[in-house]
Structures are given as C-alpha cells and as structure tokens.
ChimeraX commands (.cxc) that place a marker at each C-alpha (Angstrom):
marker #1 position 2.92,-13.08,19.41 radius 0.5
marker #1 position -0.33,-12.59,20.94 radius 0.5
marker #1 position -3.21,-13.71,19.42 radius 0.5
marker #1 position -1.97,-13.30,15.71 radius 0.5
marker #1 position -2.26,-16.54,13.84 radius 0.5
marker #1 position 0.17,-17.21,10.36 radius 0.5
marker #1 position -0.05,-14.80,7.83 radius 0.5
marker #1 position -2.43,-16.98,5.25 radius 0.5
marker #1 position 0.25,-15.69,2.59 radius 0.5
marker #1 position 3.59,-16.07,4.38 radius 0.5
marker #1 position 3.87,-19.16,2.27 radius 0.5
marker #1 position 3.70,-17.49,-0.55 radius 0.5
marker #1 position 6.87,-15.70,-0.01 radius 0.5
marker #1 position 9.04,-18.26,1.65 radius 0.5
marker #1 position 11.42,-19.61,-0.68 radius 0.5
marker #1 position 11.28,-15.54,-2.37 radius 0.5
marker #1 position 14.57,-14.32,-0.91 radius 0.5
marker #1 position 12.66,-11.76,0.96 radius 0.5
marker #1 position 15.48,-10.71,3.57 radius 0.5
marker #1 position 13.20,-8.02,5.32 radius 0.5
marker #1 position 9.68,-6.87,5.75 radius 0.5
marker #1 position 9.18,-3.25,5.86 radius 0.5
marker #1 position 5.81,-1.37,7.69 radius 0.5
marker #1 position 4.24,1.33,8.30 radius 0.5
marker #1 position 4.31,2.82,11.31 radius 0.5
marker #1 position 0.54,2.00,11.92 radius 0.5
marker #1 position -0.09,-0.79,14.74 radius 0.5
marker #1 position -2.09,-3.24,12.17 radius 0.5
marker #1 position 0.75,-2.86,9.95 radius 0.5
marker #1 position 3.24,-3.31,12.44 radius 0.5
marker #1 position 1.49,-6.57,13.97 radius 0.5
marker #1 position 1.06,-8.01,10.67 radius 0.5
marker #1 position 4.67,-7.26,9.77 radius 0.5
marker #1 position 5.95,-8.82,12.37 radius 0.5
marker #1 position 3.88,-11.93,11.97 radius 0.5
marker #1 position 5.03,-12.32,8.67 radius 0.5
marker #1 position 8.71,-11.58,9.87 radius 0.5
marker #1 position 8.28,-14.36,12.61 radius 0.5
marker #1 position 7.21,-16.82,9.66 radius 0.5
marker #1 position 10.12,-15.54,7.10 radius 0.5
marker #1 position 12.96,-14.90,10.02 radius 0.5
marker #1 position 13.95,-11.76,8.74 radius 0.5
marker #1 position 13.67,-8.30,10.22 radius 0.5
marker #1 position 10.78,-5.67,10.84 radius 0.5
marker #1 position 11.70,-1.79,9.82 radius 0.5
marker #1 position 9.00,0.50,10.47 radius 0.5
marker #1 position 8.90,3.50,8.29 radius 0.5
marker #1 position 6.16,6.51,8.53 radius 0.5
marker #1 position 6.35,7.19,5.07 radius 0.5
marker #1 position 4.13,3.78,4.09 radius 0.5
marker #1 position 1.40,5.20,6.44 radius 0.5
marker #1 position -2.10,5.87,4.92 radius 0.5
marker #1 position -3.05,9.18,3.84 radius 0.5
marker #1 position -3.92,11.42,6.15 radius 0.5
marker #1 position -7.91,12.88,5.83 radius 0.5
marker #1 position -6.83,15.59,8.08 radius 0.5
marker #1 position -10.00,17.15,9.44 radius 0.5
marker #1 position -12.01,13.86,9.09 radius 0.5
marker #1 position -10.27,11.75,11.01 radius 0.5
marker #1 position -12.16,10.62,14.13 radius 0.5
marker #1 position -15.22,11.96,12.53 radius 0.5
marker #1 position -18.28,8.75,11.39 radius 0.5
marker #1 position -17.69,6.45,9.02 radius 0.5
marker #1 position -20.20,7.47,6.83 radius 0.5
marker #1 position -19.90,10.76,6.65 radius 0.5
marker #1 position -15.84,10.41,5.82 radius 0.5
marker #1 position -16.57,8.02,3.23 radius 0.5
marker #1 position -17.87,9.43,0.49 radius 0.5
marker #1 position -15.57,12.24,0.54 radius 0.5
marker #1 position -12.59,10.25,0.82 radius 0.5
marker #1 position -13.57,8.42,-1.81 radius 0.5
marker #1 position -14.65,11.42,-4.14 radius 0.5
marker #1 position -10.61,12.02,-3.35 radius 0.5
marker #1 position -9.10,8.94,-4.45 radius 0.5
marker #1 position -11.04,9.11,-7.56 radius 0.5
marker #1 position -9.60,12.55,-8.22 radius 0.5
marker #1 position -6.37,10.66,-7.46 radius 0.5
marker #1 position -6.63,7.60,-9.33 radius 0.5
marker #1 position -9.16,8.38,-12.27 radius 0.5
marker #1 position -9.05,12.02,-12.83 radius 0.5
marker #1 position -5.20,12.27,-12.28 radius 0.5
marker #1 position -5.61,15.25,-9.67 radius 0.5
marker #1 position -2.56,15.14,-7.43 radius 0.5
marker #1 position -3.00,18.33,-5.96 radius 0.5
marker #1 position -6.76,17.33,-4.05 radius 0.5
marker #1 position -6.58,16.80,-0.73 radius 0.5
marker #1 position -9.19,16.35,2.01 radius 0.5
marker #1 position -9.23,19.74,4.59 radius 0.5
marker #1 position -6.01,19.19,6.29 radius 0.5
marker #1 position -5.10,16.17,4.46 radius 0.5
marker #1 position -2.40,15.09,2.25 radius 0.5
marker #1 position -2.40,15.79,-1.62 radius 0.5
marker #1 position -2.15,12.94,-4.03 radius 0.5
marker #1 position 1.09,14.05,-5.08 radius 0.5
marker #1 position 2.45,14.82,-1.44 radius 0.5
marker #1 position 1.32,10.43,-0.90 radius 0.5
marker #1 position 2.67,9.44,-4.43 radius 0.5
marker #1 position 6.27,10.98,-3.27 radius 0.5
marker #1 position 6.17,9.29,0.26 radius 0.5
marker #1 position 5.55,6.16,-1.22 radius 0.5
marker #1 position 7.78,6.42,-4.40 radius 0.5
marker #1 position 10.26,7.74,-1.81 radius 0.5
marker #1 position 10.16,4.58,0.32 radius 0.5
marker #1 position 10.15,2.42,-2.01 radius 0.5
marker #1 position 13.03,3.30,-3.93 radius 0.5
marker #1 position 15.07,3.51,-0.79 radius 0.5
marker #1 position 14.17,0.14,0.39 radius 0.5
marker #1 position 14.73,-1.45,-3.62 radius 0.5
marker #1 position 17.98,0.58,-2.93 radius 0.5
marker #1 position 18.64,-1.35,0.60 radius 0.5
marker #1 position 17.85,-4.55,-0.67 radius 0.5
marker #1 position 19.51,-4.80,-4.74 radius 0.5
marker #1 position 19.75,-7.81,-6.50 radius 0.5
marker #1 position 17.27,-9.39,-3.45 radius 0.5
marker #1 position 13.86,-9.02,-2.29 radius 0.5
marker #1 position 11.52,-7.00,1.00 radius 0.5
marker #1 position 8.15,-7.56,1.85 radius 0.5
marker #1 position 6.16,-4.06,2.72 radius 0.5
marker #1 position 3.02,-3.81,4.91 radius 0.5
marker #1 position 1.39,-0.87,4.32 radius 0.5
marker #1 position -2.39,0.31,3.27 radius 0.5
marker #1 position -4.67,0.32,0.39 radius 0.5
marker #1 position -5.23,3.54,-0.62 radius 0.5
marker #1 position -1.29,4.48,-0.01 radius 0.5
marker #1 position -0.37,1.47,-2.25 radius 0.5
marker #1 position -3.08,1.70,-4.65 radius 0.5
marker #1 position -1.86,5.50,-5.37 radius 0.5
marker #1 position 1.71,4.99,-5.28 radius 0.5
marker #1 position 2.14,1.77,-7.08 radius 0.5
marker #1 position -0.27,3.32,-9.59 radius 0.5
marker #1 position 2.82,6.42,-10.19 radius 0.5
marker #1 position 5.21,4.25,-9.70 radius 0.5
marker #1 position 4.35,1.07,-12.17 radius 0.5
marker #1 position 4.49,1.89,-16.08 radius 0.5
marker #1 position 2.23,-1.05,-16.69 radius 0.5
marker #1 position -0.43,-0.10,-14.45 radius 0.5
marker #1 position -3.46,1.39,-15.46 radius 0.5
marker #1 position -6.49,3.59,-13.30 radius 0.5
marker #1 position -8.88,1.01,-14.87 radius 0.5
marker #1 position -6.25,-1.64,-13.81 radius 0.5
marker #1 position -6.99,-0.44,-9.53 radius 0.5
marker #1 position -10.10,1.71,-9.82 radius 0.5
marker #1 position -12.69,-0.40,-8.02 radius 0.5
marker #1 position -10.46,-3.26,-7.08 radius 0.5
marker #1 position -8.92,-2.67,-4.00 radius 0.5
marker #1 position -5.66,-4.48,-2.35 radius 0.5
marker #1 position -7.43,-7.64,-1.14 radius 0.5
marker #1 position -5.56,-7.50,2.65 radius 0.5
marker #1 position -2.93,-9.71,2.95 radius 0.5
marker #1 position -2.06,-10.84,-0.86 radius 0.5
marker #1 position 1.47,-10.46,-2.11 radius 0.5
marker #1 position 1.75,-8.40,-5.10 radius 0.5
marker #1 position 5.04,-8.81,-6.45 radius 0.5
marker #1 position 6.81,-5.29,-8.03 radius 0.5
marker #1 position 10.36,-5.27,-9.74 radius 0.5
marker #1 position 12.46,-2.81,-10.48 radius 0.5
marker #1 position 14.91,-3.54,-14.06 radius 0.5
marker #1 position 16.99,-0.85,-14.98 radius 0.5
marker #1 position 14.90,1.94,-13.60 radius 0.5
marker #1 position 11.25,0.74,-14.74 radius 0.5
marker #1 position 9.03,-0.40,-12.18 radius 0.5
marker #1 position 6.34,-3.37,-13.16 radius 0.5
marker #1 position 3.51,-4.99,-10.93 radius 0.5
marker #1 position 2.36,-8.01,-11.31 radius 0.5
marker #1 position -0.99,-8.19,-12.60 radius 0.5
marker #1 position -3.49,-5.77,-10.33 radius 0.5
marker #1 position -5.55,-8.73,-7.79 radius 0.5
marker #1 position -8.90,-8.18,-9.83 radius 0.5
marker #1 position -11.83,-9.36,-6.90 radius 0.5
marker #1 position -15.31,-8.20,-7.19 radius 0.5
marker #1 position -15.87,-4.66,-7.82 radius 0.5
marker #1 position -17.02,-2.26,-5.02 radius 0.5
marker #1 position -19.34,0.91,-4.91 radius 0.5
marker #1 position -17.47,2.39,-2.01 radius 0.5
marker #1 position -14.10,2.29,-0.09 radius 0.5
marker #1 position -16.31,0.02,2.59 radius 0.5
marker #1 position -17.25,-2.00,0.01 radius 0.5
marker #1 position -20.98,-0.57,0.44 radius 0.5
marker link #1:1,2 radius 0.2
marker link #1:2,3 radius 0.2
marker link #1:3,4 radius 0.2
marker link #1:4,5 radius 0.2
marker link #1:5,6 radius 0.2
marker link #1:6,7 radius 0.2
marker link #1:7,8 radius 0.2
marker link #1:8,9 radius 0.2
marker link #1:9,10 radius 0.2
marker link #1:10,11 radius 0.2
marker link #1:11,12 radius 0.2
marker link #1:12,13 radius 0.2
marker link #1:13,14 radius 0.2
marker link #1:14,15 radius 0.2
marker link #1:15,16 radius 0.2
marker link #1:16,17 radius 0.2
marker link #1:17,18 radius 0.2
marker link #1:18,19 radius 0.2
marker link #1:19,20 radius 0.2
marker link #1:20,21 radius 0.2
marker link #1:21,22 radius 0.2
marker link #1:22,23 radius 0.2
marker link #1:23,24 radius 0.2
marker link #1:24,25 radius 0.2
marker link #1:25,26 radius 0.2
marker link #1:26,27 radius 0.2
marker link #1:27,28 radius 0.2
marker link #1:28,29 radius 0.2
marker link #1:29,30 radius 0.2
marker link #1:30,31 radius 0.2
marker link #1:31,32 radius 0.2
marker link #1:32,33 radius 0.2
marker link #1:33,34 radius 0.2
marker link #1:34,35 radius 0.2
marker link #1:35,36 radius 0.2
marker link #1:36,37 radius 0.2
marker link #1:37,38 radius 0.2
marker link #1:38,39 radius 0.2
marker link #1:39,40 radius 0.2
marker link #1:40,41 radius 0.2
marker link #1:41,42 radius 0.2
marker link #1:42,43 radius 0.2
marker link #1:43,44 radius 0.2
marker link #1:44,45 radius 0.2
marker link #1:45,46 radius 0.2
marker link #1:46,47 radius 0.2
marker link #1:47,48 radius 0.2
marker link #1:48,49 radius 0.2
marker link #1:49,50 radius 0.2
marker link #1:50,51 radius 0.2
marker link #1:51,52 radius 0.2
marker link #1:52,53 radius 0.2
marker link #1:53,54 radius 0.2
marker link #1:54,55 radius 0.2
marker link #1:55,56 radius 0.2
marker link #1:56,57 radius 0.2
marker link #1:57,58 radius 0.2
marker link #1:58,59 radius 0.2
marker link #1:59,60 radius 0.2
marker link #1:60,61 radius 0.2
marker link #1:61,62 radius 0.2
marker link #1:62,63 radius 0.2
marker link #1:63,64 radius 0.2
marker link #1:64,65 radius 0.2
marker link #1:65,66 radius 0.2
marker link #1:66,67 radius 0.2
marker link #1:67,68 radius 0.2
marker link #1:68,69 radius 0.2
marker link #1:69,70 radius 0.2
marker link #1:70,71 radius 0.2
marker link #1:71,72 radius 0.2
marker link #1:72,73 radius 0.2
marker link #1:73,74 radius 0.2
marker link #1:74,75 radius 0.2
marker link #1:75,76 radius 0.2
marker link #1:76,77 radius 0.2
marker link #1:77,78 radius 0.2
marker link #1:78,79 radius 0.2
marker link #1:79,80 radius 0.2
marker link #1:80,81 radius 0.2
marker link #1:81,82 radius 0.2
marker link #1:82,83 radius 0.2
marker link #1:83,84 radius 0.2
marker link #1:84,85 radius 0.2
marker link #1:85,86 radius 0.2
marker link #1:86,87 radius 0.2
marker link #1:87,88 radius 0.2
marker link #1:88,89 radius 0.2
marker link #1:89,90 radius 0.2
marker link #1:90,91 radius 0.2
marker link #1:91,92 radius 0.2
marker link #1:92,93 radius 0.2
marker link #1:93,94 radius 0.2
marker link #1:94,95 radius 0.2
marker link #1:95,96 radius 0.2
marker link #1:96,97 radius 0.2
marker link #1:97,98 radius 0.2
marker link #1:98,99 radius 0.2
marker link #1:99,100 radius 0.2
marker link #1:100,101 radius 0.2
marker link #1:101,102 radius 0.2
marker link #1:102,103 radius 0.2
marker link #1:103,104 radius 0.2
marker link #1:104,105 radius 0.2
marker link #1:105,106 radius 0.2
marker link #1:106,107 radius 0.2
marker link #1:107,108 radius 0.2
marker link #1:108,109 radius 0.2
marker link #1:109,110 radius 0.2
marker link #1:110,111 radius 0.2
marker link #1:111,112 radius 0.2
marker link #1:112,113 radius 0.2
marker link #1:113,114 radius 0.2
marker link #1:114,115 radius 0.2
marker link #1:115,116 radius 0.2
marker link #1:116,117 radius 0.2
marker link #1:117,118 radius 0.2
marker link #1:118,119 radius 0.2
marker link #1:119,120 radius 0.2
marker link #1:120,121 radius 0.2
marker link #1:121,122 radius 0.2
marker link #1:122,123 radius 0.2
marker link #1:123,124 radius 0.2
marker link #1:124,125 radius 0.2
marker link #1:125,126 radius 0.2
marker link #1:126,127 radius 0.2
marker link #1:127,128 radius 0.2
marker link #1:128,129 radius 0.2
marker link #1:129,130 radius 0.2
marker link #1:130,131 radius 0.2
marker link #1:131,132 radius 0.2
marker link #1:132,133 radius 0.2
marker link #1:133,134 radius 0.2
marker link #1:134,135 radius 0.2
marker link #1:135,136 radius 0.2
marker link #1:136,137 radius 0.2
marker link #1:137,138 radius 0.2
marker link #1:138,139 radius 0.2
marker link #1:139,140 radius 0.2
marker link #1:140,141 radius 0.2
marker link #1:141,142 radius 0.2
marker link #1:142,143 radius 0.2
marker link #1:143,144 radius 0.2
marker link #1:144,145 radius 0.2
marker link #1:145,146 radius 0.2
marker link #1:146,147 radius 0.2
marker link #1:147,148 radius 0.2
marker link #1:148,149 radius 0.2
marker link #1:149,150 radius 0.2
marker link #1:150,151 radius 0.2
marker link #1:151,152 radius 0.2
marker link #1:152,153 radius 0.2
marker link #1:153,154 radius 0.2
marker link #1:154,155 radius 0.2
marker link #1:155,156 radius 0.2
marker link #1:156,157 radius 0.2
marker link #1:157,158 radius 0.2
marker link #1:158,159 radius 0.2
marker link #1:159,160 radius 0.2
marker link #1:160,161 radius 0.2
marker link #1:161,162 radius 0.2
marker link #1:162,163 radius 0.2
marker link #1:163,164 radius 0.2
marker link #1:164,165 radius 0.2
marker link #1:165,166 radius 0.2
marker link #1:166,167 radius 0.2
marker link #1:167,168 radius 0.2
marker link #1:168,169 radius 0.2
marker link #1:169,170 radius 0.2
marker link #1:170,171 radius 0.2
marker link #1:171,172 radius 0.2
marker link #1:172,173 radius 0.2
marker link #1:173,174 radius 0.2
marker link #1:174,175 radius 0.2
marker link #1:175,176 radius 0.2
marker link #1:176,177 radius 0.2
marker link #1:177,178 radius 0.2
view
C-alpha cells in the first residue's frame, strides 16, 4: 500500500484473535485500517457510524477559531454530562454516543466469543467508550486523549462493557494539544 509503513501496534494485536478491523468511513481511518488489516490478514469493513462528530457550521472554517469551541463542546460532553450540546449544525453528544454504542454493539454482535479491531477518532471514541464503559470515568479521559494508534482493549461479559485502563499521556490545554 502506498507509502504506509506497519502499524507500530499491529504487533500488539497479532496473536489477539482479531478476525476483522472495522473503520470509519474517513480516508485516514480507512488507510490505517487497512494497514493494520494487511499486517493481521483479516478484513476491512467501513462503517459511517465510527466517523468523528460532525462541527457542522465549522467545518472548513481555521483551526483556531474551531478550536476552542469544539472543545468548550466536548467538555459539555465529557465533564458536564450535556448530551444535548451540539456545535451550529453539528451533532449532539447523545446523537454521537448512540452511533458509536450502535456500532459497537453490532460489530461485538458480528464477532461473539472472538475479537475486531476498530479505527475510528478521538473525540468519537473518547465520548462513546466513555457511555458505553461502566468503569470509565470523565476524570479517567478528560485531558488525556486517544494517543493515535494504541490498542485499547474493551470487552463485553454478559452485557457490561469494561476498558482497559484509559492510556494516561501528558495532559493537554486544548484538543491541539496547545
């Protein structure tokens, strides 16, 4: 594939039993997926609903400028436990939390008694695994992003989801990490 080198992780998850990688429909998580696939022989599925969240009327608009109100968002999300903000035009927290939970289940469904790998996006993952995982915590995600790349393992036993401990890295002032 083009260009794309090993997924410094794909070790991590041979020997797993993953049988399929599942992405969003986005072309970094598509082309990361697929690299990891390559490495794991299994198949890709691309699925919309792990796409990030949609910021409606500021997408294509500065970085800057989108920043701080995106991130004035997730905290409403994560911290504040306010589903229903949204960005103008964007998704809710509760309209992502549903995708996700949604997907998820159907691919834990799909793949019983086995294991998938997902490819998807920080702030989708960080607000879905946070509904969907009884033993995670705001102050468990809340200025510790998904390092990129870095399998986080979640089970499902008897209808409770877990995560393995949250990747704890230096904590950031911003999504950017400004």
């Amino acid at each position: 594939m083009g260009g794309f080198r090993r997924p410094r992780r794909a070790d991590h998850l041979t020997g797993c039993g993953v049988s399929a990688v599942y992405a969003s429909t986005a072309r970094r998580a598509v082309e990361t997926a697929e690299s990891l696939a390559d490495v794991l022989r299994v198949p890709v599925h691309r699925t919309s609903r792990l796409l990030e969240y949609d910021i409606g009327e500021l997408e294509g608009q500065p970085i800057p400028a989108g920043d701080d109100q995106c991130l004035a968002v997730l905290r409403q999300w994560v911290l504040e436990e306010r589903l229903d903000a949204r960005l103008p035009g964007g998704d809710s927290g509760l309209e992502v939390r549903q995708r996700f939970e949604a997907a998820v289940t159907d691919i834990a469904a799909a793949h019983e008694g086995g294991a998938a790998a997902i490819v998807g996006h920080v702030g989708t993952m960080t607000v879905g695994l946070l509904g969907l995982c009884r033993n995670l915590t705001a102050n468990d995600v809340w200025g510790h992003p998904l390092p990129h790349a870095r399998p986080l393992t979640v089970t499902c036993d008897d209808g409770t989801w877990r995560c393995s401990p949250w990747p704890q890295r230096r904590p950031v002032t911003g999504p950017a990490g400004r």
